[in-house]
C-alpha positions as CSV (number, residue, x, y, z in Angstrom):
1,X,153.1,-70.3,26.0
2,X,151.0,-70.6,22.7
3,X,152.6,-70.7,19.0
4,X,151.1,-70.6,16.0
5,X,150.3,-73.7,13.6
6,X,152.4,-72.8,11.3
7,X,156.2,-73.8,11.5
8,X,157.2,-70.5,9.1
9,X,157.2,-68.8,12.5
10,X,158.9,-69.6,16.0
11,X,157.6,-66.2,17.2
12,X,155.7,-66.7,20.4
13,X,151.2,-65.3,19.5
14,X,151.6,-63.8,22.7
15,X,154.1,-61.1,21.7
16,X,152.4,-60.0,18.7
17,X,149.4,-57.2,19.1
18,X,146.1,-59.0,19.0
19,X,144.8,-57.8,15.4
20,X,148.0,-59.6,14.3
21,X,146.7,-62.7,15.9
22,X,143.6,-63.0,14.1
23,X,145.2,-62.4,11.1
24,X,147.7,-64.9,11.3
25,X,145.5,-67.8,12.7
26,X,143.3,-67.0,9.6
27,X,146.5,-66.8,7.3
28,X,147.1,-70.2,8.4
29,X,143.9,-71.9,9.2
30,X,143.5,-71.9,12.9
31,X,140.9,-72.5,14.9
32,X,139.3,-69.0,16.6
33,X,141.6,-68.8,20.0
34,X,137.3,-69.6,21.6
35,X,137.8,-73.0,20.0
36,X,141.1,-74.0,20.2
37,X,141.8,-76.7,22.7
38,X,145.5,-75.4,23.9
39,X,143.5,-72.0,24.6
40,X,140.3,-73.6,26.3
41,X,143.0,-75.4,28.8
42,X,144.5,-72.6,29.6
43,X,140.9,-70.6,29.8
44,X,140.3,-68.9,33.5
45,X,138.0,-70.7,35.5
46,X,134.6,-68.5,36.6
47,X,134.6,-66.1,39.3
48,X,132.7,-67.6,42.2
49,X,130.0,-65.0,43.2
50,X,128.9,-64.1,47.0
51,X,125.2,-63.0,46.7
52,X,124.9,-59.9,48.9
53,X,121.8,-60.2,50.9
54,X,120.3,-56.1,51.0
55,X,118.0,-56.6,54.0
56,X,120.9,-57.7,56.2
57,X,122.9,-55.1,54.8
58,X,120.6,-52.6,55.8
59,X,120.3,-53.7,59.4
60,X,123.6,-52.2,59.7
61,X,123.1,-49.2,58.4
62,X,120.0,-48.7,59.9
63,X,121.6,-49.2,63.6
64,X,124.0,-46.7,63.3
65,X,121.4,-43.6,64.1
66,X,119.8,-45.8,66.8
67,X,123.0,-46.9,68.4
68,X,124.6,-43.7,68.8
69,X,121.4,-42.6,70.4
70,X,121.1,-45.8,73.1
71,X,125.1,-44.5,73.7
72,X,124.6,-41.3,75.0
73,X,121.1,-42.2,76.7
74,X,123.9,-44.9,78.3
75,X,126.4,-41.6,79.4
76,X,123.5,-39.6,81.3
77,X,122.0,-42.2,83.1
78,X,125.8,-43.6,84.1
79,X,126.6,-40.2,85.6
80,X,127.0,-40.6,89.2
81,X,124.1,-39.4,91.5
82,X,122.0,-38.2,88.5
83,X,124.7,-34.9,87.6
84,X,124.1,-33.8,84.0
85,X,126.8,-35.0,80.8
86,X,128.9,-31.7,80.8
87,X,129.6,-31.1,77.0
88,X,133.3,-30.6,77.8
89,X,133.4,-34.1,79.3
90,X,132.2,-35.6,76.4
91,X,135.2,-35.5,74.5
92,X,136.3,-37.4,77.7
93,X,133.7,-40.8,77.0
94,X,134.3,-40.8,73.3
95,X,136.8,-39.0,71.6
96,X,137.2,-36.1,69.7
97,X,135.9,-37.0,66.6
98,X,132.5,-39.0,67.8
99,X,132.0,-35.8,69.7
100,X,130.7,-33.9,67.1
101,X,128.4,-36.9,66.0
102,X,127.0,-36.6,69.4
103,X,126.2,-32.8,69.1
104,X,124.9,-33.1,66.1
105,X,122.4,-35.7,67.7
106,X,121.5,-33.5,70.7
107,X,120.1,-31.2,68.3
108,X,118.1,-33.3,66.0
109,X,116.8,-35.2,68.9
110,X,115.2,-32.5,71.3
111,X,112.3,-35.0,72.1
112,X,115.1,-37.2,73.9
113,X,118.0,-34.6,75.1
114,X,117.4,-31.2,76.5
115,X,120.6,-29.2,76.8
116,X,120.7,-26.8,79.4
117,X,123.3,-24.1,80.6
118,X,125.0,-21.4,78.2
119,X,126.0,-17.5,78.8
120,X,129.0,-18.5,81.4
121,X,127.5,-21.5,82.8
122,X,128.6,-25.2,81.6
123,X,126.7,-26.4,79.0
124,X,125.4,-30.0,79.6
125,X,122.7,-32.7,78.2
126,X,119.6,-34.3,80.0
127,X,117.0,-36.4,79.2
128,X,113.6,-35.0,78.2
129,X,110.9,-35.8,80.9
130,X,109.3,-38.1,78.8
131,X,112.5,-40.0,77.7
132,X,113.5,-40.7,81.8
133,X,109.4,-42.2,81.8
134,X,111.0,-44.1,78.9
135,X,114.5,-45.1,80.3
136,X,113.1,-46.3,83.6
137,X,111.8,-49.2,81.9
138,X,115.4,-50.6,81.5
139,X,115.1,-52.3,85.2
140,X,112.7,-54.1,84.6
141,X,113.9,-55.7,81.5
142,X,117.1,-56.2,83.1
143,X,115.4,-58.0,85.5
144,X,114.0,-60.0,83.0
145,X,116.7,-60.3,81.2
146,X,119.2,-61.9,84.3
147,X,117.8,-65.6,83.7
148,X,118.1,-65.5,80.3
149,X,122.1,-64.2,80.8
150,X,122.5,-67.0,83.2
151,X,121.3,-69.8,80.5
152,X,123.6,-68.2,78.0
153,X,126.5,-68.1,80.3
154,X,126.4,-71.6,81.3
155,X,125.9,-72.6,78.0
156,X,128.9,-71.0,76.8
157,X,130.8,-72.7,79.2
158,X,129.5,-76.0,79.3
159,X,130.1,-75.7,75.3
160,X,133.9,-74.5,75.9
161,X,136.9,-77.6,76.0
162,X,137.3,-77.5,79.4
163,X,134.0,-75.5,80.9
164,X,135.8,-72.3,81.3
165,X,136.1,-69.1,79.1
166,X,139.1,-66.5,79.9
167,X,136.6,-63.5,81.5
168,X,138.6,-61.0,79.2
169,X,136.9,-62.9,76.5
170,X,133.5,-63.1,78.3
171,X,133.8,-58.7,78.4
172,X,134.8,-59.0,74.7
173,X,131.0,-59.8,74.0
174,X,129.2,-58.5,76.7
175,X,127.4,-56.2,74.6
176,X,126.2,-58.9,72.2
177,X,125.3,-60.9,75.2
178,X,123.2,-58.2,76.8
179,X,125.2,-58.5,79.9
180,X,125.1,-55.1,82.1
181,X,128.9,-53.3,81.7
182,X,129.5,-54.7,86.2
183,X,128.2,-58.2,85.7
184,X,131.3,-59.4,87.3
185,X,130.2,-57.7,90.4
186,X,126.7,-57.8,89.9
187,X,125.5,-61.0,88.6
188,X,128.4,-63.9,88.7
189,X,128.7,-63.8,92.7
190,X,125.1,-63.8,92.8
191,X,125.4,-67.3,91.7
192,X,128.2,-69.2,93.5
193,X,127.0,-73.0,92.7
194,X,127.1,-72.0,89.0
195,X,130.2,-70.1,88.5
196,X,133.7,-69.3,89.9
197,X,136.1,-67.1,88.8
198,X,140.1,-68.5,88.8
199,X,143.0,-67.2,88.0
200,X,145.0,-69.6,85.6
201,X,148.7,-68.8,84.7
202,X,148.0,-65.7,85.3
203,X,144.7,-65.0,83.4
204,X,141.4,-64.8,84.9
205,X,139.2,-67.6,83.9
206,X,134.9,-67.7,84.6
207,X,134.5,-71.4,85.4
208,X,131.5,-73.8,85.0
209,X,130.9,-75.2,89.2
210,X,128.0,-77.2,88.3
211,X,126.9,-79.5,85.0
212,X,123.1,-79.0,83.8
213,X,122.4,-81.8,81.2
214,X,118.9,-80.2,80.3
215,X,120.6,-77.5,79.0
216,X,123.3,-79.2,77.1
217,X,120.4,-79.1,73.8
218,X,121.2,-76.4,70.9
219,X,118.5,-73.7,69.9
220,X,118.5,-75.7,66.6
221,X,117.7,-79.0,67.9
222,X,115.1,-77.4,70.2
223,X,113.2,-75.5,67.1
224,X,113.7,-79.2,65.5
225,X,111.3,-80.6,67.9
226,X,108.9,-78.1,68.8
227,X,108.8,-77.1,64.8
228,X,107.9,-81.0,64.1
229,X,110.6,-81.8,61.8
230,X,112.2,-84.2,63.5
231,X,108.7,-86.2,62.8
232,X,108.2,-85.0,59.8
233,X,107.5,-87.6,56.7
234,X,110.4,-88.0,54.5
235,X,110.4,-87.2,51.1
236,X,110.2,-89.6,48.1
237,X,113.1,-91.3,47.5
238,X,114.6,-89.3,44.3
239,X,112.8,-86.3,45.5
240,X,115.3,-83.4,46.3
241,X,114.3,-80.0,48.1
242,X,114.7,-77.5,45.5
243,X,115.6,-74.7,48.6
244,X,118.1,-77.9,50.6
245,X,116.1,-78.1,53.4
246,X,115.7,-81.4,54.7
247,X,113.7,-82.7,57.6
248,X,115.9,-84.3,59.6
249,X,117.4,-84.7,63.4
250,X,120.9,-83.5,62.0
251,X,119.3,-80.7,59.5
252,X,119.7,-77.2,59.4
253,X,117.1,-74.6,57.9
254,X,118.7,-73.0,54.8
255,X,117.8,-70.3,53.1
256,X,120.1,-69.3,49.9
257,X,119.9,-65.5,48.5
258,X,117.9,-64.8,45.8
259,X,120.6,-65.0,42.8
260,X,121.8,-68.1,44.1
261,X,120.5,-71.2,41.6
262,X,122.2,-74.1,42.7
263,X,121.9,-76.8,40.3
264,X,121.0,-80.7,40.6
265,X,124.4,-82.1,41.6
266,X,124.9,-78.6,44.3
267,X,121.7,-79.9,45.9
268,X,122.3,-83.9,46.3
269,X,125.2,-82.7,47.7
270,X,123.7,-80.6,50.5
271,X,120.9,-83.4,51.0
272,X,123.8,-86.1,51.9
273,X,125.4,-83.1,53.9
274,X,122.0,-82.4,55.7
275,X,121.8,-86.2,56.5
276,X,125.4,-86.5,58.0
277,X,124.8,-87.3,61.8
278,X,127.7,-85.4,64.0
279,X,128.2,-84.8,67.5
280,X,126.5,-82.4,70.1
281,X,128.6,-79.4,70.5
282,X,128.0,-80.1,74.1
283,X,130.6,-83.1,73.9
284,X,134.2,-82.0,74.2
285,X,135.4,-81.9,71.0
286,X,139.1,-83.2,72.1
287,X,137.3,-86.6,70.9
288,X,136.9,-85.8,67.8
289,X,138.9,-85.7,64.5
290,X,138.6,-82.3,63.8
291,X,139.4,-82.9,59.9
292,X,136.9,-85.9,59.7
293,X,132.9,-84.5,57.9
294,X,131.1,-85.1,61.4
295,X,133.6,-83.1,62.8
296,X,133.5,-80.2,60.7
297,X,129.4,-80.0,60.2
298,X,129.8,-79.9,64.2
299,X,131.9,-77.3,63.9
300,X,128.7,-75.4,61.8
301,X,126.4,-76.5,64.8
302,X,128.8,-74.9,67.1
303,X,128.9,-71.7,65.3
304,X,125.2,-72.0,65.5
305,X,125.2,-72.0,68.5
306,X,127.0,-69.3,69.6
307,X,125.2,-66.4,67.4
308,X,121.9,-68.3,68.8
309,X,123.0,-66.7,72.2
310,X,123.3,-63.7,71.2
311,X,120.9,-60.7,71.8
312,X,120.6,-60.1,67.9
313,X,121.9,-63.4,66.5
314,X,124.9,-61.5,64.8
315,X,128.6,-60.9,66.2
316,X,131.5,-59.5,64.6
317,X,133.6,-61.8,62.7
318,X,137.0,-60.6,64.6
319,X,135.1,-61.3,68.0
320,X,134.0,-65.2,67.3
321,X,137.0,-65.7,65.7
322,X,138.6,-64.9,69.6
323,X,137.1,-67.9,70.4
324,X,138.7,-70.3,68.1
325,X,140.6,-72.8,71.1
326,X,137.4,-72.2,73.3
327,X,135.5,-74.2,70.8
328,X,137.8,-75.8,68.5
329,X,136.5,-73.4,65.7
330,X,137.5,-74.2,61.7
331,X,141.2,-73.1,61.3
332,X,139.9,-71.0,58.0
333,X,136.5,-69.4,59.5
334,X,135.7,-67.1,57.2
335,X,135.7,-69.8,53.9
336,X,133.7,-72.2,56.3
337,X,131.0,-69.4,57.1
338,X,131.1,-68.2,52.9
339,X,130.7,-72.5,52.5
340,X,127.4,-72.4,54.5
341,X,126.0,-69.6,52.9
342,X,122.6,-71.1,53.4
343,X,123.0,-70.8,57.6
344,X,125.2,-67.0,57.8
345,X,125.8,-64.1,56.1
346,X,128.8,-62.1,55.9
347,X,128.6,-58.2,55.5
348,X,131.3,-56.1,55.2
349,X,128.8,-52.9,56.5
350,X,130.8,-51.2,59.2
351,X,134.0,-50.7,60.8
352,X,134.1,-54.6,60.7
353,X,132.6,-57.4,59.3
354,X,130.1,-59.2,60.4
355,X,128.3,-62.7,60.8
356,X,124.4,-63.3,60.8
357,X,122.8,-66.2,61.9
358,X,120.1,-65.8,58.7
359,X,117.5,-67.8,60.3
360,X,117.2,-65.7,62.9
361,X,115.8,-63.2,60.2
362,X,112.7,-62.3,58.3
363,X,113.9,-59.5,55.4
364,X,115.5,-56.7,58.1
365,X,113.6,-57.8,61.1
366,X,114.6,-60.1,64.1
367,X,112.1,-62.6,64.5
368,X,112.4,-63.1,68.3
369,X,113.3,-60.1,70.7
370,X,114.5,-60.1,74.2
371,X,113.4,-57.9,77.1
372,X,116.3,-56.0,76.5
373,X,115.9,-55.0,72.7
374,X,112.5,-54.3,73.4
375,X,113.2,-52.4,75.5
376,X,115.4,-50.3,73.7
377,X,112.7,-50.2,70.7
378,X,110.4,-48.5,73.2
379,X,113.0,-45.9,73.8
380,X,113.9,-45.3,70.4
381,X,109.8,-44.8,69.3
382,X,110.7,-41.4,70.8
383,X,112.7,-40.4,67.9
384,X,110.7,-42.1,65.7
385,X,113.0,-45.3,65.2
386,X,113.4,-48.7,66.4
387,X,117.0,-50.8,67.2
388,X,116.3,-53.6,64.9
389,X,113.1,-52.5,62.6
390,X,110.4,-53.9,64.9
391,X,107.5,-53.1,63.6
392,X,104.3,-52.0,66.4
393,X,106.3,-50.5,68.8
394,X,104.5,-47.5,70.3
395,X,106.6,-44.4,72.4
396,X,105.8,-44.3,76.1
């Protein structure tokens, strides 16, 4: 608690009203509180800023529209034997509330839905001629799609402490996967030398059967080498990268927001960071200290990683979190993913937040696409939108 200079007065400053505090520190010759040094010490320290990033922010907002329409597309073609949505049923798939988002859909979207029915008869939804043209598309992409699902699969196992992943946990991100809603049934037994499925204490486990050493290299060591910088010449000795990218085997591209300026001593740091070797995130991490530095920049590559196989390189934060003891991920994995603000972004757009892998990114768009999401732009040209801002993409 602060007193004044004088020893007239045992009355704490902090009681009296703040006008009286000028007066008397002028009354007795003390410093401005600014330029005291018992008020600097006791100064709050600045408010660390996270810079939002707008164009990954938008992404989320601009999915909702597009998302809702791929959901009810997904309701008509699931009915069984090709029977029309009933209206009445729809409250059935997805509540009460989202029913009326739906309806209002149907409406604005007559060159995708086509209600038919009315004047006694049950009111139900179809697709437009021209949008089944469009949705039969989605077998062939999912047909080009299966090998890519197998790869990411595998990898998720053969990344996972013991090369298995509870299958509860597999369904969890099925959707940012890209797996069909029966790949139990329809893809794992298709490939019995690759996977099993055990039960373990009671909880069904999808299992690694067979180790593929080719495939134990991340996405960002493979964009190392086929983007050169593994080769690349270093830089002068006292030179350092104003944006912290440094080519290296054991880098990682950064890119900072806009209103980020780190200064000198921010960057020297990252340089040393970007220099630290660490393991593969292939290699059990049960060898490792998970408090030591090589350990927790693995623990960034792992992260990597995982948001690398996914469809749009983004997953809920809730959702990777799940997989903390899978992957020995950081205890505190939000700080660690607000730390590396220069790899991910955090939005809080949407029921939940959620984590971008920011290289995967170019403003709102997704650099790469897989059969999947492209196919789903082609569907959505019909309204006039695309999934994830692609630009070029032309309605069937």
């Amino acid at each position: 608690m602060l007193f004044t200079a004088s020893s007239s007065s045992s009355r704490p400053i902090s009681l009296l009203p703040r006008h009286l505090q000028r007066l008397r520190r002028r009354r007795h010759g003390a410093p401005p509180a600014s330029f005291s040094s018992s008020s600097s010490a006791g100064r709050r320290p600045k408010k660390k800023i996270y810079h939002r990033e707008p164009d990954l922010d938008k992404v989320m907002d601009l999915q909702k529209k597009p998302a809702l329409i791929l959901r009810l597309r997904e309701l008509i073609v699931g009915r069984r034997h090709g029977s029309p949505l009933l209206l009445r049923d729809l409250e059935k798939e997805v509540g009460f509330v989202q029913k009326w988002d739906f309806i209002s859909l149907i409406q604005k979207q007559p060159s995708i839905f086509r209600v038919a029915g009315g004047a006694g008869a049950a009111v139900s939804v179809r697709l437009t001629e021209r949008a089944e043209r469009a949705s039969a598309g989605e077998a062939e992409a999912r047909a080009l799609m299966e090998p890519i699902l197998v790869t990411a699969l595998r990898k998720l196992l053969m990344m996972s402490m013991d090369c298995q992943v509870p299958m509860a946990k597999i369904e969890l991100i099925q959707s940012e996967l890209g797996l069909p809603s029966d790949f139990q049934r329809s893809l794992i037994p298709k490939y019995p030398s690759l996977f099993s499925v055990r039960e373990i204490n009671g909880v069904g486990f999808l299992c690694l059967e067979s180790w593929d050493s080719s495939l134990a290299v991340t996405t960002r060591e493979e964009k190392l080498v086929h983007g050169g910088a593994v080769a690349a010449p270093p830089l002068p000795k006292r030179a350092i990268p104003r944006d912290g990218n440094y080519p290296g085997p054991f880098s990682f591209k950064l890119a900072y927001p806009l209103g980020f300026r780190p200064n000198k001593g921010y960057l020297e740091e990252v340089v040393k960071w970007q220099k630290l070797p660490f393991p593969s995130p292939y290699l059990n991490g049960r060898s490792f200290d998970p408090a030591a530095p090589p350990a927790r920049k693995r623990a960034v590559a792992v992260l990597h990683e995982l948001l690398s196989l996914t469809m749009e390189k983004r997953m809920n934060s809730e959702k990777l979190d799940a997989f903390h003891d899978e992957y020995q991920l950081p205890c505190k994995l939000l700080l660690c993913l607000v730390k590396n603000h220069g790899i991910f972004y955090i939005t809080n757009k949407g029921a939940r937040s959620t984590v971008f892998l920011k290289e995967a990114y170019q403003g709102r768009h997704l650099r790469e696409k897989c059969p999947l999401l492209s196919f789903y732009d082609r569907f959505l040209a019909l309204s006039g939108r695309s999934y994830l801002e692609s630009p070029d993409i032309n309605p069937i």
